[in-house]
C-alpha positions as CSV (number, residue, x, y, z in Angstrom):
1,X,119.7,92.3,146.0
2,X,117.0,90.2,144.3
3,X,114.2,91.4,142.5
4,X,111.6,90.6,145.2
5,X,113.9,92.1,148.0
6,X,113.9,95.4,146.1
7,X,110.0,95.5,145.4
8,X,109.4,94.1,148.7
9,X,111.9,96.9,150.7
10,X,109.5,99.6,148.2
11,X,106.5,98.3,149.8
12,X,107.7,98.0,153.5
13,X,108.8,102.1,152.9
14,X,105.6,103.1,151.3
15,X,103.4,101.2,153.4
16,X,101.7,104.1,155.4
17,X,101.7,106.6,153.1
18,X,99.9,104.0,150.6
19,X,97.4,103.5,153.0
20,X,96.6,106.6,154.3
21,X,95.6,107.0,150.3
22,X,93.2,104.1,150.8
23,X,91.9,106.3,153.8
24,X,91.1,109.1,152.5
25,X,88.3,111.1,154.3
26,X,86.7,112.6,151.4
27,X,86.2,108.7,149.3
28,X,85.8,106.6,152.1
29,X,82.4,105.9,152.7
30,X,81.9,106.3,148.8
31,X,85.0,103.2,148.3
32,X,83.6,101.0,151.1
33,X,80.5,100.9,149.5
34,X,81.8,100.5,145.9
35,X,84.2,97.5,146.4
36,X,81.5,95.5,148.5
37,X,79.2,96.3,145.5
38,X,82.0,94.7,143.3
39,X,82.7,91.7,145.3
40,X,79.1,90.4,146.2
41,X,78.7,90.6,142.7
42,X,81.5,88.9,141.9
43,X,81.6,86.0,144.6
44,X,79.4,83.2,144.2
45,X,76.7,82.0,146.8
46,X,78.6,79.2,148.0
47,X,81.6,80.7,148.7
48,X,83.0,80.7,152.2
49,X,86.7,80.3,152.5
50,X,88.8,83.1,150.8
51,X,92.8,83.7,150.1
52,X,93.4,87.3,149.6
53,X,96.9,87.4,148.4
54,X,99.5,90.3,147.9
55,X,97.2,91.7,150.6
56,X,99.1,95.4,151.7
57,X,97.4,96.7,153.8
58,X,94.2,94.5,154.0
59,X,91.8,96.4,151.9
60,X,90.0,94.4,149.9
61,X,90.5,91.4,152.8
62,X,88.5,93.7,154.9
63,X,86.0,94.0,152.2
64,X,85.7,90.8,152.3
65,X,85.7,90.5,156.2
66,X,82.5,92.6,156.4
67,X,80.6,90.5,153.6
68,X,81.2,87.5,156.0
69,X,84.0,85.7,154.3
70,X,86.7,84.0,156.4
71,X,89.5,85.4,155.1
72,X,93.4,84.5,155.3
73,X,95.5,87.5,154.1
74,X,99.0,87.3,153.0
75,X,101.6,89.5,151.9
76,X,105.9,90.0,151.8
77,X,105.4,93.5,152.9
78,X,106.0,93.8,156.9
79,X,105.2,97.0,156.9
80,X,102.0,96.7,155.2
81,X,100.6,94.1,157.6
82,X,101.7,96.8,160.0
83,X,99.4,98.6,158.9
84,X,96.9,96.2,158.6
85,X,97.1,94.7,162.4
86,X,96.5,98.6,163.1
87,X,93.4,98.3,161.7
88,X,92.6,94.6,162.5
89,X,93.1,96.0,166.2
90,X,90.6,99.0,165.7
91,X,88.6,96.9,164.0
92,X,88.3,94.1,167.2
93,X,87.1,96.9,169.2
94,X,84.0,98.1,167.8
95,X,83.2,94.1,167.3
96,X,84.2,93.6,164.0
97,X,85.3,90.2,162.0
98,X,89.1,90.1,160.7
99,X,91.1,88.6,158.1
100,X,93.9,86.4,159.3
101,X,97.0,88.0,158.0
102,X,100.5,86.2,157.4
103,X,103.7,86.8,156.0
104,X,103.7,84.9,152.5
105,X,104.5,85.1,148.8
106,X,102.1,85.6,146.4
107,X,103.6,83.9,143.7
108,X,103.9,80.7,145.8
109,X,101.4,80.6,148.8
110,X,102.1,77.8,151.3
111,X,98.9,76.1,152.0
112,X,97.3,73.1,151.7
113,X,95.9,72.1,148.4
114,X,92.4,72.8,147.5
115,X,91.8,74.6,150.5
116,X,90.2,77.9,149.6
117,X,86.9,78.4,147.5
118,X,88.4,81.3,146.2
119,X,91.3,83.4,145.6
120,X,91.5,87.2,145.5
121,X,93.8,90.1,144.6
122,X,93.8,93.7,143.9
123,X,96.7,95.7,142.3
124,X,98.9,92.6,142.4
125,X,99.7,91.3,139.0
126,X,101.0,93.6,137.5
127,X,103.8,93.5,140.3
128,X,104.7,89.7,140.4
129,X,107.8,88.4,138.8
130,X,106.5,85.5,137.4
131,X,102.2,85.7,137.2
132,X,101.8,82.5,135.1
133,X,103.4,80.4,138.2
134,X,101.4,82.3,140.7
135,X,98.5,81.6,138.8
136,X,99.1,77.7,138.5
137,X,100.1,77.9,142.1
138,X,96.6,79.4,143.1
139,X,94.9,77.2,141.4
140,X,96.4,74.5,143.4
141,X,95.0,76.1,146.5
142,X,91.5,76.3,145.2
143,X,88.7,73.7,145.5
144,X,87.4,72.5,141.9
145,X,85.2,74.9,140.8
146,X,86.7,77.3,142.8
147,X,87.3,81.4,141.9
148,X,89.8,83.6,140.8
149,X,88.9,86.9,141.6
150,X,91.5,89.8,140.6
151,X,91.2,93.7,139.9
152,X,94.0,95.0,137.5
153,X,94.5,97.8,134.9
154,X,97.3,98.5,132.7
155,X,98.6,100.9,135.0
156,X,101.7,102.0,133.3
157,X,101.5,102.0,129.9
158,X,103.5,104.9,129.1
159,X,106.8,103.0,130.6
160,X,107.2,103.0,134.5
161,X,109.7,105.4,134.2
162,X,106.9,107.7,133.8
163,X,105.4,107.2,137.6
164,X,107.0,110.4,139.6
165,X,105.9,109.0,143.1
166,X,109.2,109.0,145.5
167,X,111.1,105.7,145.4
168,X,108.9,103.9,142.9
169,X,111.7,104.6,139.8
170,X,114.6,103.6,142.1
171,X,113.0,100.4,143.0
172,X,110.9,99.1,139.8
173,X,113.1,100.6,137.1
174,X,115.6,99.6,134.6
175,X,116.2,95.7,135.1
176,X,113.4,94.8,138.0
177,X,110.5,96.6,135.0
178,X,112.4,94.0,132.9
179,X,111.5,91.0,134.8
180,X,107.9,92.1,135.7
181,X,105.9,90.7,132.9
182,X,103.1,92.4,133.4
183,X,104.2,95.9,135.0
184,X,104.4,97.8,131.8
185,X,101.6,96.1,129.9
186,X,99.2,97.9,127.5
187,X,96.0,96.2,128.0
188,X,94.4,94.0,130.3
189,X,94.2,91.5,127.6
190,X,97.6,90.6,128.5
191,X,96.4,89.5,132.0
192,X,94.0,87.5,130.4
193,X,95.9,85.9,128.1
194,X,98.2,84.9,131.2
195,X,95.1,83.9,133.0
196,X,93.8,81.6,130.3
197,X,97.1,80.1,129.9
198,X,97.2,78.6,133.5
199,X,94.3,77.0,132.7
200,X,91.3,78.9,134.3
201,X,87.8,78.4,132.7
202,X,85.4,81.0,132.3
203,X,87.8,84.2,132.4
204,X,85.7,87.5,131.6
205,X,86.9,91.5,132.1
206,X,84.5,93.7,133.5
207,X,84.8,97.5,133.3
208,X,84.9,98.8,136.7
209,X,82.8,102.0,135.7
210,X,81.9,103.3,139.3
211,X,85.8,103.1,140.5
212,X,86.4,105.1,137.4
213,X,84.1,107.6,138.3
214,X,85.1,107.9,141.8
215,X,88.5,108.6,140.2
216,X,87.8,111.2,138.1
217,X,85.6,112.7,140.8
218,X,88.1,112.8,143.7
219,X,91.9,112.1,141.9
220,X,94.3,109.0,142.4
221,X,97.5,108.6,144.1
222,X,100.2,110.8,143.5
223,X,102.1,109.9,140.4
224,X,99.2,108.1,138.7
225,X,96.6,108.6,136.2
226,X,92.6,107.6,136.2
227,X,93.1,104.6,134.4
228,X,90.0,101.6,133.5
229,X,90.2,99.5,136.3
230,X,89.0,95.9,135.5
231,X,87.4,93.1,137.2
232,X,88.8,89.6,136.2
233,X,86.9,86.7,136.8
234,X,87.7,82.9,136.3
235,X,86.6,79.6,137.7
236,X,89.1,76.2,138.1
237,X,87.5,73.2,136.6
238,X,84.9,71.3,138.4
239,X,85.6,68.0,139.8
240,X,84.5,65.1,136.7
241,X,81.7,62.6,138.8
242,X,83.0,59.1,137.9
243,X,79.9,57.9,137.2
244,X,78.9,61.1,134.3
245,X,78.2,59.5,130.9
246,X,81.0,61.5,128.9
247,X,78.9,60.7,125.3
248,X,75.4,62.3,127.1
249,X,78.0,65.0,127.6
250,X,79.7,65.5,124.3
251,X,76.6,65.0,122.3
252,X,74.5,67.9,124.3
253,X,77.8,70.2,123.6
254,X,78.0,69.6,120.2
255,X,73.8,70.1,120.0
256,X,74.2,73.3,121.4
257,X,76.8,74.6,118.9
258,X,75.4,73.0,115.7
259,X,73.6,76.1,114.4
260,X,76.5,77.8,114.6
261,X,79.3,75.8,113.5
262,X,79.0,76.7,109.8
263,X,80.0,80.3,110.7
264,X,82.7,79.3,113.3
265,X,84.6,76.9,110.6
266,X,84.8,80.1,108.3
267,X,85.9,82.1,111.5
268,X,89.1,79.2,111.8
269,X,89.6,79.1,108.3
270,X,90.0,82.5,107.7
271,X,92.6,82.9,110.6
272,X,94.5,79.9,109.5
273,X,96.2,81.8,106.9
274,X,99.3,84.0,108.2
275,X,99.2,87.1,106.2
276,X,95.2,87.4,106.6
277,X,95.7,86.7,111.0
278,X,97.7,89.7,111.0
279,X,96.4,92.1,108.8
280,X,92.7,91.2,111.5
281,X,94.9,91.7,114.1
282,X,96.5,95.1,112.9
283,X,92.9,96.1,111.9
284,X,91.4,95.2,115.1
285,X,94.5,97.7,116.9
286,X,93.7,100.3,114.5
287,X,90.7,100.5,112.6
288,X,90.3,103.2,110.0
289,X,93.5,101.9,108.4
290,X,94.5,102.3,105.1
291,X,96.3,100.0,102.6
292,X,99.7,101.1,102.7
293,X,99.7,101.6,106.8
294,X,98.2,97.9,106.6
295,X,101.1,96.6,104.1
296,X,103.8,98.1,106.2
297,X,102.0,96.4,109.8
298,X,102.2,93.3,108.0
299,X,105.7,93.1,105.6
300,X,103.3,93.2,102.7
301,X,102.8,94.8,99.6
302,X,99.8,97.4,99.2
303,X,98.8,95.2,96.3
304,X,98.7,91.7,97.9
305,X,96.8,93.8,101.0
306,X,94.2,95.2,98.8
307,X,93.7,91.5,97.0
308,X,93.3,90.5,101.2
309,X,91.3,92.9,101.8
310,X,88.9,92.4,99.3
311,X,88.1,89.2,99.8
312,X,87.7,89.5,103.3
313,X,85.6,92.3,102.6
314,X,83.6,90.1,100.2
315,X,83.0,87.8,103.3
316,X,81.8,90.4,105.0
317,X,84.4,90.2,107.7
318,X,86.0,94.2,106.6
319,X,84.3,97.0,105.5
320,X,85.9,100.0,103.5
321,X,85.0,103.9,104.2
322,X,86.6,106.3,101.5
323,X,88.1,109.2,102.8
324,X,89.7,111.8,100.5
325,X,92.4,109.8,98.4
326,X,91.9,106.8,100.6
327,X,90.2,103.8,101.6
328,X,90.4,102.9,105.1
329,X,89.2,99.8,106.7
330,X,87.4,98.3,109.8
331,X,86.9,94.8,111.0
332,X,82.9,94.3,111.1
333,X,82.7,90.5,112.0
334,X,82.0,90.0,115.7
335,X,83.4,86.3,116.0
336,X,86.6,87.1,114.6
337,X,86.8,90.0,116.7
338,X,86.1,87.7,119.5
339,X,88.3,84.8,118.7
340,X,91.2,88.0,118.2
341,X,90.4,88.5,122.1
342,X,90.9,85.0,122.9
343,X,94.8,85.4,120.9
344,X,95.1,88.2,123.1
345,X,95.2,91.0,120.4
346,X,96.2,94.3,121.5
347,X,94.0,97.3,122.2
348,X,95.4,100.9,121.4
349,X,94.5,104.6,121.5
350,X,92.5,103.9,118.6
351,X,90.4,101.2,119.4
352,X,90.2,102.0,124.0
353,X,89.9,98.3,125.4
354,X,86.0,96.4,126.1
355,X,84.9,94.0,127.9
């Protein structure tokens, strides 16, 4: 049995039970009205055509439904979109729109290219054996200019051995995890990073504070935690008019950065060398380091770190607080904390992920 056969067979078992979660009496006004809060927000005003792939159940397609959208649906789950043509039938009777829903994959949708003006998910990547093609594959599928709309968290960072909801250990443990490159990830800068590697322009993370709240408030699904939810948003590149005058262009972008550039070029510089990249990195995973817990992240010695470390503190990119025997450091400079988000630097414990 392939990979996708055992997380689609999962899926097809859990189907109603997942649902009924999406259901549930005592959220259900309160979701409906959060989600279409998120995507109006999200979707721009000339959007009209949607792909909602990996689907279930039809949640956020129906979302998307009652904003207007037309909305094709897809998903490898039968037993989901069960579920959903339950609700699409329900639905048609008190004179409500539908999604269309098919049977499809969401790495590799089969539809025309540039058809869709945007393409949406929610809970899928962490789940997809190979994102980066199902990215470059969406993106195909979208007109230029087009959206990428996804909602993600690092759902199982703690292993996924650690989810105690029936059948999910027999069916996404051991070797299928393995293959999943996203399903045990830490941070949702690794979705990013993914994202921006297909291509995508314009890719930003927003908190999703009133899901978060909602969870706290009312509990999740059995087996999970209240974990940051996050809004991902990214654009494919516009069409290029023939007749655009590239210089008019290129002189305007370079106008526009000019008062900055000065301080950018010493932002490059300073990550260009090795030893200093990764001892930003290890301070922008755990600030409030100190030397010797900084020589050992690195394969340094404390001396050579200290030497570092001063000089990046005298270009007031670290600072120092002194703390009993110790001197522990921070990173302070906001464009190398920025262009660390952009090499997808790791988040921990000690420094909880932002947008």
């Amino acid at each position: 049995m392939n990979i996708q056969t055992n997380i689609t067979r999962y899926w097809d078992g859990r189907a109603r039970a997942y649902d009924a979660h999406q259901q549930r009496d005592d959220r259900h006004a309160a979701d409906r009205a959060a989600w279409s809060r998120v995507l109006t927000h999200a979707l721009d005003d000339d959007v009209t055509e949607v792909l909602d792939v990996g689907t279930g159940s039809g949640y956020l397609a129906f979302r998307l439904a009652d904003l207007g959208y037309t909305v094709t649906a897809t998903d490898l789950s039968a037993g989901m979109l069960e579920v959903a043509a339950v609700h699409a039938a329900a639905r048609t009777a008190e004179g409500l729109a539908n999604p269309t829903f098919e049977l499809g994959d969401a790495v590799d949708p089969s539809f025309a290219p540039e058809r869709f003006d945007a393409v949406t998910n929610r809970y899928v990547m962490w789940t997809l054996r190979d994102p980066l093609e199902a990215l470059l594959n969406w993106k195909q599928l979208l007109r230029p200019g087009g959206q990428l709309i996804l909602v993600d968290a690092p759902w199982f960072p703690n292993g996924i051995e650690a989810n105690t909801t029936e059948g999910f250990v027999e069916h996404y443990g051991g070797t299928v995890a393995d293959e999943l490159p996203l399903a045990q990830a830490r941070s949702i800068d690794d979705t990013l990073a993914i994202v921006r590697q297909a291509g995508f322009q314009h890719v930003t993370a927003t908190p999703l504070t009133e899901i978060f709240t909602l969870d706290q408030a009312t509990g999740v699904a059995p087996g999970h935690h209240v974990q940051m939810q996050h809004l991902i948003t990214a654009t494919k590149a516009p069409a290029v008019d023939a007749g655009t005058d590239h210089g008019v262009v290129a002189d305007a972008a370079v106008a526009n950065m000019e008062p900055s550039l000065t301080e950018w070029t010493h932002a490059f510089a300073v990550c260009a060398d090795p030893t200093r990249l990764k001892l930003l990195i290890a301070l922008h995973a755990a600030p409030e380091a100190t030397v010797s817990e900084l020589a050992a992240a690195v394969e340094s010695t404390p001396n050579a770190v200290t030497q570092a470390l001063r000089k990046l503190h005298e270009a007031g990119i670290t600072e120092p607080r002194t703390h009993g025997r110790h001197r522990r450091w921070r990173l302070i400079d906001p464009r190398i904390h920025n262009l660390l988000h952009h090499l997808a630097a790791p988040h921990s414990d000690l420094h909880p992920e932002h947008p």
